[in-house]
mmCIF file of the N, C-alpha and C atoms, coordinates in Angstrom:
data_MODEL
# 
_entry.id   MODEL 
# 
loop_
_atom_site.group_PDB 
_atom_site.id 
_atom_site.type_symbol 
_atom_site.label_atom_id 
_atom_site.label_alt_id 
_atom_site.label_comp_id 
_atom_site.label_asym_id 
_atom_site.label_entity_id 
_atom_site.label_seq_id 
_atom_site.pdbx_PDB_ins_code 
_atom_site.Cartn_x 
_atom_site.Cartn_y 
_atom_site.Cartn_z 
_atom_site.occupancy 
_atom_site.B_iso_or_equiv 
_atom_site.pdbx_formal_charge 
_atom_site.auth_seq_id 
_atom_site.auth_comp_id 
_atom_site.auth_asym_id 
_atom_site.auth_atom_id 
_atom_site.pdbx_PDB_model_num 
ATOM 1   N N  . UNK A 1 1  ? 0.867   -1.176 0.000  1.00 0.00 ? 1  UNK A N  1 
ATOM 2   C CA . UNK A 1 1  ? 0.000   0.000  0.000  1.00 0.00 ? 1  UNK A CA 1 
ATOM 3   C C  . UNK A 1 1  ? 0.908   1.232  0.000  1.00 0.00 ? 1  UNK A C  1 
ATOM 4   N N  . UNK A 1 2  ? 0.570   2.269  -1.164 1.00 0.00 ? 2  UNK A N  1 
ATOM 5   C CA . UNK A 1 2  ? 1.375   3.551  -0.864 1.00 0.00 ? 2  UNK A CA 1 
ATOM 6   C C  . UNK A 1 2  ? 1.111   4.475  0.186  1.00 0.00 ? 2  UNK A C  1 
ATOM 7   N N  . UNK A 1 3  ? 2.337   5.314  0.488  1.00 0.00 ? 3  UNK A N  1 
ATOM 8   C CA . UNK A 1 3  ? 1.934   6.001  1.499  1.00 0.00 ? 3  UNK A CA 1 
ATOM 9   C C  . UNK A 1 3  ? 0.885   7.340  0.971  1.00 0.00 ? 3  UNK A C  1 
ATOM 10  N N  . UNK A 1 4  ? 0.608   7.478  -0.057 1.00 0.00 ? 4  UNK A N  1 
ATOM 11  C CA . UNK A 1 4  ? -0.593  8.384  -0.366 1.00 0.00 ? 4  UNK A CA 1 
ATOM 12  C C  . UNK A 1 4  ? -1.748  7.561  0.010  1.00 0.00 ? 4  UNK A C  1 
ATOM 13  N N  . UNK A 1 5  ? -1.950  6.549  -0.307 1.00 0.00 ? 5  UNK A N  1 
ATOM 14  C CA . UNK A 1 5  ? -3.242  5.584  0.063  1.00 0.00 ? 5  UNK A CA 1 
ATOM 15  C C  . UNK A 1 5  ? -3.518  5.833  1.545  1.00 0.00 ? 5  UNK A C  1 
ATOM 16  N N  . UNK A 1 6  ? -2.386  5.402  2.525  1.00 0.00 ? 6  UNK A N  1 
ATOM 17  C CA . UNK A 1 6  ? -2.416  5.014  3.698  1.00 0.00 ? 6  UNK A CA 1 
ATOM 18  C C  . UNK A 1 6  ? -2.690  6.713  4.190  1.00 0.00 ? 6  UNK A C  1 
ATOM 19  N N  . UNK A 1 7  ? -2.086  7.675  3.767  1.00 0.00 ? 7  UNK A N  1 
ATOM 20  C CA . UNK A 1 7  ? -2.792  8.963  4.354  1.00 0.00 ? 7  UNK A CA 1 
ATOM 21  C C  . UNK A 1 7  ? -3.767  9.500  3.861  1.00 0.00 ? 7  UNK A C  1 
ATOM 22  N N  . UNK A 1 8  ? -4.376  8.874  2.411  1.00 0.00 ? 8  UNK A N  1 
ATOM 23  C CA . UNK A 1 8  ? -6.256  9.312  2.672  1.00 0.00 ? 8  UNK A CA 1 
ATOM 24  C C  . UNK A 1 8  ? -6.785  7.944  3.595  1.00 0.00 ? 8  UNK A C  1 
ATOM 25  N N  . UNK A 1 9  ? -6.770  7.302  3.823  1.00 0.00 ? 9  UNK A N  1 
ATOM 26  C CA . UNK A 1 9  ? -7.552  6.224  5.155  1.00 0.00 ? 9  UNK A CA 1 
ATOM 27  C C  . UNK A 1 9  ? -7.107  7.023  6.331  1.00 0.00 ? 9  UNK A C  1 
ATOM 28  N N  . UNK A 1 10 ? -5.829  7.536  6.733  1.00 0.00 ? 10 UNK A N  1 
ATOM 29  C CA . UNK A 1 10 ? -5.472  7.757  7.943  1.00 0.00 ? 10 UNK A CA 1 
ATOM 30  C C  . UNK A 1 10 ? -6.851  9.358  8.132  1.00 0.00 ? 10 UNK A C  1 
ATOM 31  N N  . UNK A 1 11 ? -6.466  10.438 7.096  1.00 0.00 ? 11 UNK A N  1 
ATOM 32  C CA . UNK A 1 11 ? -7.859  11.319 7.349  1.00 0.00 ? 11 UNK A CA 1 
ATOM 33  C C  . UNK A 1 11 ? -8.826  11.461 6.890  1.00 0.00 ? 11 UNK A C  1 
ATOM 34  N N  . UNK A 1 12 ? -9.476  9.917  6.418  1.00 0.00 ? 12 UNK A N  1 
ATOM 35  C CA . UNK A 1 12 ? -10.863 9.520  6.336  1.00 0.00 ? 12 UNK A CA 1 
ATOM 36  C C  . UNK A 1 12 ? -11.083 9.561  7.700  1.00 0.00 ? 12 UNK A C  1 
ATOM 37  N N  . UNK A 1 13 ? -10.484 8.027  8.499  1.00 0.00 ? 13 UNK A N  1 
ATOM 38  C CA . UNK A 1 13 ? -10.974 8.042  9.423  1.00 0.00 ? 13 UNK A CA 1 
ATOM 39  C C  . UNK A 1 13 ? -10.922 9.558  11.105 1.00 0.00 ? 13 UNK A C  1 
ATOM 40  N N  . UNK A 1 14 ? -10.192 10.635 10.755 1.00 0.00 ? 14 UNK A N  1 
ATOM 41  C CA . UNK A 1 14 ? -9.775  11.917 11.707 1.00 0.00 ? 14 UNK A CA 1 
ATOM 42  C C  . UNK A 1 14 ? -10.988 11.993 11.522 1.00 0.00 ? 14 UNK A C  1 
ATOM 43  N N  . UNK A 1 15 ? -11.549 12.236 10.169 1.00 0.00 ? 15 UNK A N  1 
ATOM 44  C CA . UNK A 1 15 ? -12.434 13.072 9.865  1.00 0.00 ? 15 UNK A CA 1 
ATOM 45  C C  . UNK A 1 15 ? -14.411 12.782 9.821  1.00 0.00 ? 15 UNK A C  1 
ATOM 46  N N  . UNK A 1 16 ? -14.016 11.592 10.380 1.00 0.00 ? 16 UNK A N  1 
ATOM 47  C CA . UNK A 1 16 ? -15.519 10.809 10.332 1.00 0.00 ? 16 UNK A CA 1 
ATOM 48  C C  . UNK A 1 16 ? -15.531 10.148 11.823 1.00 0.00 ? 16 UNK A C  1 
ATOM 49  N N  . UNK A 1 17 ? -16.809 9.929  12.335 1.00 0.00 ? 17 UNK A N  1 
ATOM 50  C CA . UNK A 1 17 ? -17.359 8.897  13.290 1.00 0.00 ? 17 UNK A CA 1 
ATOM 51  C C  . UNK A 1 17 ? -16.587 8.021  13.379 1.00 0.00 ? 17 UNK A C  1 
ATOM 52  N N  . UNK A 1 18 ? -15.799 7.298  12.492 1.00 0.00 ? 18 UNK A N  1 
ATOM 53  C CA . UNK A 1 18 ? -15.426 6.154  13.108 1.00 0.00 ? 18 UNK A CA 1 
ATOM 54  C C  . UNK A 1 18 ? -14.120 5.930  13.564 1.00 0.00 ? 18 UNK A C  1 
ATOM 55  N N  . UNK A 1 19 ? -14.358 4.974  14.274 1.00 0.00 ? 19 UNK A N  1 
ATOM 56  C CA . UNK A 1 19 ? -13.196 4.527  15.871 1.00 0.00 ? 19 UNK A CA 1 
ATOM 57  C C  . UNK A 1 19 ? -12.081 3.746  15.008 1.00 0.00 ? 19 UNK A C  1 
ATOM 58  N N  . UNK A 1 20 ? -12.245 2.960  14.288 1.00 0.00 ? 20 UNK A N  1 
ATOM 59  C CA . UNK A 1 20 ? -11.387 1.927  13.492 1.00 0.00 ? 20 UNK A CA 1 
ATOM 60  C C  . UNK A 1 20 ? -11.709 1.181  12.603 1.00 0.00 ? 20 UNK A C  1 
ATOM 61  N N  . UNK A 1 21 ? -10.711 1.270  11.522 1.00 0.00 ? 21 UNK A N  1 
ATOM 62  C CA . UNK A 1 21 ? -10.738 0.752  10.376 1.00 0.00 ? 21 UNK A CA 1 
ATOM 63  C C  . UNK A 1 21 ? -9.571  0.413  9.805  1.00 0.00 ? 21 UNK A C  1 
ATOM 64  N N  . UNK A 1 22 ? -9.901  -1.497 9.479  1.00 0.00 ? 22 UNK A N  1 
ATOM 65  C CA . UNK A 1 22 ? -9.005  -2.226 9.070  1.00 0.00 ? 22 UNK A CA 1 
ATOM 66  C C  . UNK A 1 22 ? -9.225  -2.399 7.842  1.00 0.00 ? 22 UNK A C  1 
ATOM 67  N N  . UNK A 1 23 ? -7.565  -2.515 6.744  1.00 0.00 ? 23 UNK A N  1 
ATOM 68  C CA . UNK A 1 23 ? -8.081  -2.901 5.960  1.00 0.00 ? 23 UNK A CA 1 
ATOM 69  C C  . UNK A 1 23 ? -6.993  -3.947 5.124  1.00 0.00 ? 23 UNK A C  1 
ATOM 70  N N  . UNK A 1 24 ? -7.416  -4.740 4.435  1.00 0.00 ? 24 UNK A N  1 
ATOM 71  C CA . UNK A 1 24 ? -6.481  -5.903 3.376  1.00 0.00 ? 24 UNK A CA 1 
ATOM 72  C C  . UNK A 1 24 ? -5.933  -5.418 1.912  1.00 0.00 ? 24 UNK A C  1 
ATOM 73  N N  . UNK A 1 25 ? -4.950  -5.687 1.698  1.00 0.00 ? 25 UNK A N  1 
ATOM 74  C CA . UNK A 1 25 ? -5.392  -5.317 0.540  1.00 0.00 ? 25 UNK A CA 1 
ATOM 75  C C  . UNK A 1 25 ? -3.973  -6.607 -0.067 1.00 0.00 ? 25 UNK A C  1 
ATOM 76  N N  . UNK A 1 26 ? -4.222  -7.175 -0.836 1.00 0.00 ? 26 UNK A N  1 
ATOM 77  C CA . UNK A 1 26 ? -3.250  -8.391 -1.156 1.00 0.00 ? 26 UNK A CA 1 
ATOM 78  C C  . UNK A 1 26 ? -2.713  -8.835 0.533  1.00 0.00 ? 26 UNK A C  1 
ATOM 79  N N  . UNK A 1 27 ? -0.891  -8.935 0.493  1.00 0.00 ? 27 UNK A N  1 
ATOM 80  C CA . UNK A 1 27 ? -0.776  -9.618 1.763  1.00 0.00 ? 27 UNK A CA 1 
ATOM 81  C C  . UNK A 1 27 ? -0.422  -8.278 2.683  1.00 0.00 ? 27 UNK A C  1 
ATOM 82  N N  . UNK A 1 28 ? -0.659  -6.679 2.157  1.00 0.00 ? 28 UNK A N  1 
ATOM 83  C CA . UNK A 1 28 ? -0.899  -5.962 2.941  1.00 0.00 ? 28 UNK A CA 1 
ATOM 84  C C  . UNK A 1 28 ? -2.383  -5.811 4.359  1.00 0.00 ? 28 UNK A C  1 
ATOM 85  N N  . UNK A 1 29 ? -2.030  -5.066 5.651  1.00 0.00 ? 29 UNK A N  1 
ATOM 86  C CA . UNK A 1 29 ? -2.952  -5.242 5.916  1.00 0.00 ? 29 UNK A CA 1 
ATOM 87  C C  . UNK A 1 29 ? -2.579  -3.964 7.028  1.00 0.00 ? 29 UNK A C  1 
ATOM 88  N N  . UNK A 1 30 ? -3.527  -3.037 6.979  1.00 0.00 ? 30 UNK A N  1 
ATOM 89  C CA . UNK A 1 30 ? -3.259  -1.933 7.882  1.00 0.00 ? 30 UNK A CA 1 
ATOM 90  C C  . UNK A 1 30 ? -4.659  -1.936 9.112  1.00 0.00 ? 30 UNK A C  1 
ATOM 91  N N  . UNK A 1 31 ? -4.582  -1.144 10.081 1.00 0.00 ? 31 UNK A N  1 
ATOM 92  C CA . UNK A 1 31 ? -5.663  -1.050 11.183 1.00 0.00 ? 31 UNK A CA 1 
ATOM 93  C C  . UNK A 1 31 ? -5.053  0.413  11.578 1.00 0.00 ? 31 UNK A C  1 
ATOM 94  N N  . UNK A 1 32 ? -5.837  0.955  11.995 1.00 0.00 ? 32 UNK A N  1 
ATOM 95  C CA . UNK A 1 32 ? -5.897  2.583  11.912 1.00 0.00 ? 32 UNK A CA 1 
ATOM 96  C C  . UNK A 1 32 ? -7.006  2.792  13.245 1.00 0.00 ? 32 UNK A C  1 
ATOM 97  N N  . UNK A 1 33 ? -6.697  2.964  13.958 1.00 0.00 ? 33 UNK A N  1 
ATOM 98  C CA . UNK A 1 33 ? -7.579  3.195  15.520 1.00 0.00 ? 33 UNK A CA 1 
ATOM 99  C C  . UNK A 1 33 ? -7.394  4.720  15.980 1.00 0.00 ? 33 UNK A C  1 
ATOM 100 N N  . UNK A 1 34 ? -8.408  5.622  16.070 1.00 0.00 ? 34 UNK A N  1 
ATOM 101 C CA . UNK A 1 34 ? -8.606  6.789  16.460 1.00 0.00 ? 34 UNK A CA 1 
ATOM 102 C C  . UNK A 1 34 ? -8.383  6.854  17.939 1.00 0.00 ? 34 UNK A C  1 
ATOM 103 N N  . UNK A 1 35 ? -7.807  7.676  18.621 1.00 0.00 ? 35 UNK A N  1 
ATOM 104 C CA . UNK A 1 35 ? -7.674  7.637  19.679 1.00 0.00 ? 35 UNK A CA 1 
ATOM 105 C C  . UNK A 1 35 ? -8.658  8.786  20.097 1.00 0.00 ? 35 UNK A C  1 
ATOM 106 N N  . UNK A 1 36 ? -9.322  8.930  21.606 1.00 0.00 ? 36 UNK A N  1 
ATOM 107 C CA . UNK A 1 36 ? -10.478 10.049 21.871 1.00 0.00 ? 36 UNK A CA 1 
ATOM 108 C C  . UNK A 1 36 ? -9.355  11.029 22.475 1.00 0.00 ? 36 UNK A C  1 
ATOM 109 N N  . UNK A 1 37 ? -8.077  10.826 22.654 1.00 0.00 ? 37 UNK A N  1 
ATOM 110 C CA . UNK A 1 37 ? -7.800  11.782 23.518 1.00 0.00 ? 37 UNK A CA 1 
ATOM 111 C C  . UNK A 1 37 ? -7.774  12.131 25.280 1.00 0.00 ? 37 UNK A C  1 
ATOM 112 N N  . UNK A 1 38 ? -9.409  11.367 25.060 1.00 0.00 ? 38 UNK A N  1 
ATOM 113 C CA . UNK A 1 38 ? -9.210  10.723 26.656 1.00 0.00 ? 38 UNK A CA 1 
ATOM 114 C C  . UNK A 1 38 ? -9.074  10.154 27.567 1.00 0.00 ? 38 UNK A C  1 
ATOM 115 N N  . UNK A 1 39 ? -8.134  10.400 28.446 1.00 0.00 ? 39 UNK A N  1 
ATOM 116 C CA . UNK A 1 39 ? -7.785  9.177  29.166 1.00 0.00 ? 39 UNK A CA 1 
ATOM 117 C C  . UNK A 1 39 ? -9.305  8.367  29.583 1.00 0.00 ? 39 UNK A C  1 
ATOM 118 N N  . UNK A 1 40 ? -9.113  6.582  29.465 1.00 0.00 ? 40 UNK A N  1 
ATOM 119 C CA . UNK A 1 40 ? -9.768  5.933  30.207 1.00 0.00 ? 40 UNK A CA 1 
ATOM 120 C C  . UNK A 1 40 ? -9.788  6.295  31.599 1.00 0.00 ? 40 UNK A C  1 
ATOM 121 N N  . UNK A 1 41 ? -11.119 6.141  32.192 1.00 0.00 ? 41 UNK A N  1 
ATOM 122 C CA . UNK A 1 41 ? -11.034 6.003  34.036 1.00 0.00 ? 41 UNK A CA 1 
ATOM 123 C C  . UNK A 1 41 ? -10.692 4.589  34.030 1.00 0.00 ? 41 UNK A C  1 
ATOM 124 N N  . UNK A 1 42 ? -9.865  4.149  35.159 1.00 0.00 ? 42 UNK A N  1 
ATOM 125 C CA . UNK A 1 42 ? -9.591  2.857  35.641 1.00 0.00 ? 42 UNK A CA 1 
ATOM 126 C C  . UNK A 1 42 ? -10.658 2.448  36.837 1.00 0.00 ? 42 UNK A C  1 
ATOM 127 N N  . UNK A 1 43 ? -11.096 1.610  36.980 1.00 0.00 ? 43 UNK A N  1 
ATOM 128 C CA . UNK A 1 43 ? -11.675 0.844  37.923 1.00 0.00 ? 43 UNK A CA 1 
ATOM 129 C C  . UNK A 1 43 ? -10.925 0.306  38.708 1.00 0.00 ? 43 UNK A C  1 
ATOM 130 N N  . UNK A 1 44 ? -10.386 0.634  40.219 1.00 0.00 ? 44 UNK A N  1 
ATOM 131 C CA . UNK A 1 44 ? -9.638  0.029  41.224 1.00 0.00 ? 44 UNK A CA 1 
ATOM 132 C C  . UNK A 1 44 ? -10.544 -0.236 42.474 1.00 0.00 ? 44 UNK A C  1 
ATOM 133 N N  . UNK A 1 45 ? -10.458 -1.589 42.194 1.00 0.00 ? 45 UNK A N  1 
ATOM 134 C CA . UNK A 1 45 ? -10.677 -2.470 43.653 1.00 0.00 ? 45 UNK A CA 1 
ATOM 135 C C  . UNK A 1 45 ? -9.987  -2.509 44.640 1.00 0.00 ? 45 UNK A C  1 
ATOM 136 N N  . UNK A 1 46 ? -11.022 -1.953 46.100 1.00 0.00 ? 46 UNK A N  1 
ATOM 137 C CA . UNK A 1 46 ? -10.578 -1.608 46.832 1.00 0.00 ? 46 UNK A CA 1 
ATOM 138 C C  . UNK A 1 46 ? -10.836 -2.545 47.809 1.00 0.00 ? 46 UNK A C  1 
ATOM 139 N N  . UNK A 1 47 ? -9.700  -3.069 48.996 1.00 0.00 ? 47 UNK A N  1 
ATOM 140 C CA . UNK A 1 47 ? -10.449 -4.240 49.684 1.00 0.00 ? 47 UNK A CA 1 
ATOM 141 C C  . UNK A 1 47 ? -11.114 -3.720 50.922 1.00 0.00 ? 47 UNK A C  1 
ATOM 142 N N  . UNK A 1 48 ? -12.124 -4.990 50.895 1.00 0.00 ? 48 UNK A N  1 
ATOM 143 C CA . UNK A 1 48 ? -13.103 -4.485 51.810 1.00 0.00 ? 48 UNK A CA 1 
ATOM 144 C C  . UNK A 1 48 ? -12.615 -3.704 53.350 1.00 0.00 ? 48 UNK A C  1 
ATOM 145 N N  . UNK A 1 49 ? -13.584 -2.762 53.942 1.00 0.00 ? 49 UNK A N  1 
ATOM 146 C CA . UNK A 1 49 ? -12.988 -2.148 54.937 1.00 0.00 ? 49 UNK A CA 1 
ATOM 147 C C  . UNK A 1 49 ? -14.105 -2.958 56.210 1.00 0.00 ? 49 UNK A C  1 
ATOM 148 N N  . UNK A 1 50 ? -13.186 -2.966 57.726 1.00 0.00 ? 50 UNK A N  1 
ATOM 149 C CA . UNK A 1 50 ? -13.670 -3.671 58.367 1.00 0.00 ? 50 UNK A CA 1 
ATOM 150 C C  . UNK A 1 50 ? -14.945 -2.266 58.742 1.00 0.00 ? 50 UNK A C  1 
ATOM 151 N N  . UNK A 1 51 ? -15.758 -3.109 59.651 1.00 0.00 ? 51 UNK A N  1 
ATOM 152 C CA . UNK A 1 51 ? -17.174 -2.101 59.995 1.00 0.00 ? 51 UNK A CA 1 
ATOM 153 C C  . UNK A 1 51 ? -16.454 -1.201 61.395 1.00 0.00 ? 51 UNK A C  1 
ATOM 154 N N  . UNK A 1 52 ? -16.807 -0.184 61.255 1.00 0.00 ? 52 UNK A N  1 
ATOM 155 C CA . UNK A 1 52 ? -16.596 1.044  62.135 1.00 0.00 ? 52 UNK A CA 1 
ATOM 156 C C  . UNK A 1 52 ? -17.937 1.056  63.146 1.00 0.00 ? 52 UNK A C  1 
ATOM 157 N N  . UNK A 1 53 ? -18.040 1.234  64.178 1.00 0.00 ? 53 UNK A N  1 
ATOM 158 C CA . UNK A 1 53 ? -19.128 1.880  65.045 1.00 0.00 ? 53 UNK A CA 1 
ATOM 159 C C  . UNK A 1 53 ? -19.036 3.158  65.481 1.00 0.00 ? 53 UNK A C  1 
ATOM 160 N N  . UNK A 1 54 ? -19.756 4.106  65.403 1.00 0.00 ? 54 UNK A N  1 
ATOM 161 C CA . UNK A 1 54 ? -19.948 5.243  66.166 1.00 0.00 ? 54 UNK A CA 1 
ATOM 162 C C  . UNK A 1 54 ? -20.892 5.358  67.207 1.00 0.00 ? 54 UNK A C  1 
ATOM 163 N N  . UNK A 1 55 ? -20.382 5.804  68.193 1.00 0.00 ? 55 UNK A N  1 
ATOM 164 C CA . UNK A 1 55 ? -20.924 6.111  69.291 1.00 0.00 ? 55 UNK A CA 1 
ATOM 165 C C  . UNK A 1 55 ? -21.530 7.464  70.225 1.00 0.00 ? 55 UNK A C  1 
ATOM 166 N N  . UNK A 1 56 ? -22.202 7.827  70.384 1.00 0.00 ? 56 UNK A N  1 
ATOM 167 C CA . UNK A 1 56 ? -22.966 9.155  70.395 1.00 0.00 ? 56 UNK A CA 1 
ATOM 168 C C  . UNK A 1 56 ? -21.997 9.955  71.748 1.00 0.00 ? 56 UNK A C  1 
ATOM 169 N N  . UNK A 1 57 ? -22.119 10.853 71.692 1.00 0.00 ? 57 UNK A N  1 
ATOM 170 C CA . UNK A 1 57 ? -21.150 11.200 73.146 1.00 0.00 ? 57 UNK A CA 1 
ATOM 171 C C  . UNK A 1 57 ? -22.414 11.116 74.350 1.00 0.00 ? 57 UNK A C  1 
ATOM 172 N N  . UNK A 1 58 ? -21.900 11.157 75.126 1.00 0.00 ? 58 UNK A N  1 
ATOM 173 C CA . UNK A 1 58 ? -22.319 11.331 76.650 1.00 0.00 ? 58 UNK A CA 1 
ATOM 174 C C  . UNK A 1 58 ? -22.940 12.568 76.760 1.00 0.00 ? 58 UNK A C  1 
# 
Protein backbone atom coordinates (compact mmCIF):
# COMPACT_ATOMS: atom_id res chain seq x y z
CA UNK A 1 0.00 0.00 0.00
CA UNK A 2 1.37 3.55 -0.86
CA UNK A 3 1.93 6.00 1.50
CA UNK A 4 -0.59 8.38 -0.37
CA UNK A 5 -3.24 5.58 0.06
CA UNK A 6 -2.42 5.01 3.70
CA UNK A 7 -2.79 8.96 4.35
CA UNK A 8 -6.26 9.31 2.67
CA UNK A 9 -7.55 6.22 5.16
CA UNK A 10 -5.47 7.76 7.94
CA UNK A 11 -7.86 11.32 7.35
CA UNK A 12 -10.86 9.52 6.34
CA UNK A 13 -10.97 8.04 9.42
CA UNK A 14 -9.77 11.92 11.71
CA UNK A 15 -12.43 13.07 9.87
CA UNK A 16 -15.52 10.81 10.33
CA UNK A 17 -17.36 8.90 13.29
CA UNK A 18 -15.43 6.15 13.11
CA UNK A 19 -13.20 4.53 15.87
CA UNK A 20 -11.39 1.93 13.49
CA UNK A 21 -10.74 0.75 10.38
CA UNK A 22 -9.01 -2.23 9.07
CA UNK A 23 -8.08 -2.90 5.96
CA UNK A 24 -6.48 -5.90 3.38
CA UNK A 25 -5.39 -5.32 0.54
CA UNK A 26 -3.25 -8.39 -1.16
CA UNK A 27 -0.78 -9.62 1.76
CA UNK A 28 -0.90 -5.96 2.94
CA UNK A 29 -2.95 -5.24 5.92
CA UNK A 30 -3.26 -1.93 7.88
CA UNK A 31 -5.66 -1.05 11.18
CA UNK A 32 -5.90 2.58 11.91
CA UNK A 33 -7.58 3.19 15.52
CA UNK A 34 -8.61 6.79 16.46
CA UNK A 35 -7.67 7.64 19.68
CA UNK A 36 -10.48 10.05 21.87
CA UNK A 37 -7.80 11.78 23.52
CA UNK A 38 -9.21 10.72 26.66
CA UNK A 39 -7.79 9.18 29.17
CA UNK A 40 -9.77 5.93 30.21
CA UNK A 41 -11.03 6.00 34.04
CA UNK A 42 -9.59 2.86 35.64
CA UNK A 43 -11.67 0.84 37.92
CA UNK A 44 -9.64 0.03 41.22
CA UNK A 45 -10.68 -2.47 43.65
CA UNK A 46 -10.58 -1.61 46.83
CA UNK A 47 -10.45 -4.24 49.68
CA UNK A 48 -13.10 -4.49 51.81
CA UNK A 49 -12.99 -2.15 54.94
CA UNK A 50 -13.67 -3.67 58.37
CA UNK A 51 -17.17 -2.10 60.00
CA UNK A 52 -16.60 1.04 62.13
CA UNK A 53 -19.13 1.88 65.04
CA UNK A 54 -19.95 5.24 66.17
CA UNK A 55 -20.92 6.11 69.29
CA UNK A 56 -22.97 9.16 70.39
CA UNK A 57 -21.15 11.20 73.15
CA UNK A 58 -22.32 11.33 76.65
Amino acid sequence: MDLRKLKTLIDLVAESDIAELEVTEGESKVRIVKSSGVPQNQLVMMPPQGMTQHYAAP
